[in-house]
Each structure stands twice: as structure tokens, then as C-alpha cells.
PyMOL commands that place a pseudoatom at each C-alpha (Angstrom):
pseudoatom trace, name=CA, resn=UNK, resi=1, chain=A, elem=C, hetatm=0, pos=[111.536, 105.001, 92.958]
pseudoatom trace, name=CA, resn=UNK, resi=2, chain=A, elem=C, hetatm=0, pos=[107.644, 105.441, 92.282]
pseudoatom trace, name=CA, resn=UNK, resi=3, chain=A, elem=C, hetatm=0, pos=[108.258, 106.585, 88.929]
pseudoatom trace, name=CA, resn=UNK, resi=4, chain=A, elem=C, hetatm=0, pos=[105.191, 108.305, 89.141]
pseudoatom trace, name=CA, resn=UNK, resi=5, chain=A, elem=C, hetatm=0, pos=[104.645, 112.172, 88.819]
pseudoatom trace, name=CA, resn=UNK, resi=6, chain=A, elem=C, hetatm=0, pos=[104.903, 114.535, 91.997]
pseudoatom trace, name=CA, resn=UNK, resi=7, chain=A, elem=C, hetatm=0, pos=[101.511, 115.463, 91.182]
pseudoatom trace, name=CA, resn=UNK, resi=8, chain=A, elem=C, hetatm=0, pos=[100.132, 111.715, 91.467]
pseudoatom trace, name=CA, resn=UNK, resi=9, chain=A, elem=C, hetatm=0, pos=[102.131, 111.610, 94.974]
pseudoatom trace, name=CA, resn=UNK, resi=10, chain=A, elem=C, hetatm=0, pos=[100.657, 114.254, 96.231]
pseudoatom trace, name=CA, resn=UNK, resi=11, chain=A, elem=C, hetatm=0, pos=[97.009, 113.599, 95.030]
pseudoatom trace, name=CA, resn=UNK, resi=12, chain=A, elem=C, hetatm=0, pos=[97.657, 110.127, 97.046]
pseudoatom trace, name=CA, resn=UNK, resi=13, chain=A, elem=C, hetatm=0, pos=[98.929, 111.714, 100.160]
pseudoatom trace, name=CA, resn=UNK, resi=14, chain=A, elem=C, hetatm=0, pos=[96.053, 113.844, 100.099]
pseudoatom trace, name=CA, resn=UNK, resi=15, chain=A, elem=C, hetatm=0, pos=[93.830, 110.887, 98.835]
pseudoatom trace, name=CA, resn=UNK, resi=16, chain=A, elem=C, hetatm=0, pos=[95.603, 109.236, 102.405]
pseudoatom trace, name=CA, resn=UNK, resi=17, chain=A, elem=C, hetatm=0, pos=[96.241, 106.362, 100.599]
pseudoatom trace, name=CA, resn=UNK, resi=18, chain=A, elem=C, hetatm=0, pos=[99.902, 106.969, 101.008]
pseudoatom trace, name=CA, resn=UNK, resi=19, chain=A, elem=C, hetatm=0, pos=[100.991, 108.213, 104.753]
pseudoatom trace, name=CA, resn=UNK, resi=20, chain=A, elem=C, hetatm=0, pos=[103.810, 110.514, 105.056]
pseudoatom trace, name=CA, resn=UNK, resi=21, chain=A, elem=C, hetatm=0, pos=[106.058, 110.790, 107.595]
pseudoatom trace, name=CA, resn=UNK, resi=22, chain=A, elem=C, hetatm=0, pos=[105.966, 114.890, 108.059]
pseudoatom trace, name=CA, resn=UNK, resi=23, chain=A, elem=C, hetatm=0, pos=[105.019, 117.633, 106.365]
pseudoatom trace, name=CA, resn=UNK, resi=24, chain=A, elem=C, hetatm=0, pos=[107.681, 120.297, 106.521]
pseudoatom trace, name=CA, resn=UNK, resi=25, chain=A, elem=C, hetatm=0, pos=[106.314, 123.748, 107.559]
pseudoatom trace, name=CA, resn=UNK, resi=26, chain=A, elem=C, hetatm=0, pos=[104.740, 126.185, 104.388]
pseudoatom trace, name=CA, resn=UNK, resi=27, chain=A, elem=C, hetatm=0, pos=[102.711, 125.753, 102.032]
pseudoatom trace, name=CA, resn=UNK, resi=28, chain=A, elem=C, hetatm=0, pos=[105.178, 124.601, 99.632]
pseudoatom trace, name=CA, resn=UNK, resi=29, chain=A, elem=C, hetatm=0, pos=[107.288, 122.446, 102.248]
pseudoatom trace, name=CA, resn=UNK, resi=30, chain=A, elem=C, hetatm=0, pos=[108.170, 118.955, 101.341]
pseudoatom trace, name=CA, resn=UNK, resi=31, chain=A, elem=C, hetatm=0, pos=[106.154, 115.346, 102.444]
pseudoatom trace, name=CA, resn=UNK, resi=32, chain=A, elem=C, hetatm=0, pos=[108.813, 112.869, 104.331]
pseudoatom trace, name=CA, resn=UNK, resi=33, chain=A, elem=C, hetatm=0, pos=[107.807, 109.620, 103.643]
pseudoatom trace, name=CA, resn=UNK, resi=34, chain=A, elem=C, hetatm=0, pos=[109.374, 106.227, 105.570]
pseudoatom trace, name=CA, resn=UNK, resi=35, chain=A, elem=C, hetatm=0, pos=[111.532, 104.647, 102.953]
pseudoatom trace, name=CA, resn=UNK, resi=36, chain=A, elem=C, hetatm=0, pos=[109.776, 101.310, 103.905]
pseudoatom trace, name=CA, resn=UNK, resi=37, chain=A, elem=C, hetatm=0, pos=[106.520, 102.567, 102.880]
pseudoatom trace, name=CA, resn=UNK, resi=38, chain=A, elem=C, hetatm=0, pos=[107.367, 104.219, 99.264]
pseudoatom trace, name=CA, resn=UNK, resi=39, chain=A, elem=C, hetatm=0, pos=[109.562, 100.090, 98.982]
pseudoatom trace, name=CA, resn=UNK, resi=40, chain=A, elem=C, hetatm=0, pos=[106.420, 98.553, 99.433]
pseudoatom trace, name=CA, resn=UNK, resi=41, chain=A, elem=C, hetatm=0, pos=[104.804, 100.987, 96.981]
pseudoatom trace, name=CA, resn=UNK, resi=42, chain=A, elem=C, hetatm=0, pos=[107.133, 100.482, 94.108]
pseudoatom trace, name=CA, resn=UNK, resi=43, chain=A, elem=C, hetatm=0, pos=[106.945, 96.605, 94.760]
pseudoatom trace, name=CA, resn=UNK, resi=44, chain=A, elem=C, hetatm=0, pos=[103.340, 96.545, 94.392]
pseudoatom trace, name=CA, resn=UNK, resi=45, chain=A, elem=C, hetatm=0, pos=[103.643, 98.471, 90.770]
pseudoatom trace, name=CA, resn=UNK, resi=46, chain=A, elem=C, hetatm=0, pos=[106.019, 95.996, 89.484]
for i in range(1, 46): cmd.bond("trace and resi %d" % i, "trace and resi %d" % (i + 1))
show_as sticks, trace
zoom trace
């Protein structure tokens, strides 16, 4: 949706300029974001 690398995602996460909505346990587990949130996102790139 971002089009954007997983690397630039996470670098924004941990930037907190994007908030997730959980981090799943691990050190690899995956960010949940609100779907509203990463809309808004990919409507401000456009």
C-alpha cells in the first residue's frame, strides 16, 4: 500500500513517526499497524 521498502517502515516506526498497533513478541516479530493509519499514509504520498 506504502510502496515503500520494509526497511523505510521500520526506520519510521522506530523514527515514531508512524505508530503501530503491536509489536508481536521476538526480535524478529511483526509491527500491526491500524489499516486507517497506513490509508492516511499512502494518501499523503500520492
Amino acid at each position: 500500500m506504502l510502496r515503500i521498502d520494509r526497511s523505510s517502515l521500520v526506520r519510521r516506526v522506530r523514527a515514531g513517526t508512524v505508530d503501530t498497533v503491536q509489536k508481536l513478541p521476538a526480535a524478529t516479530g511483526a509491527y500491526l499497524f491500524d489499516r486507517a493509519v497506513i490509508e492516511q499514509l499512502a494518501g499523503d504520498q500520492s
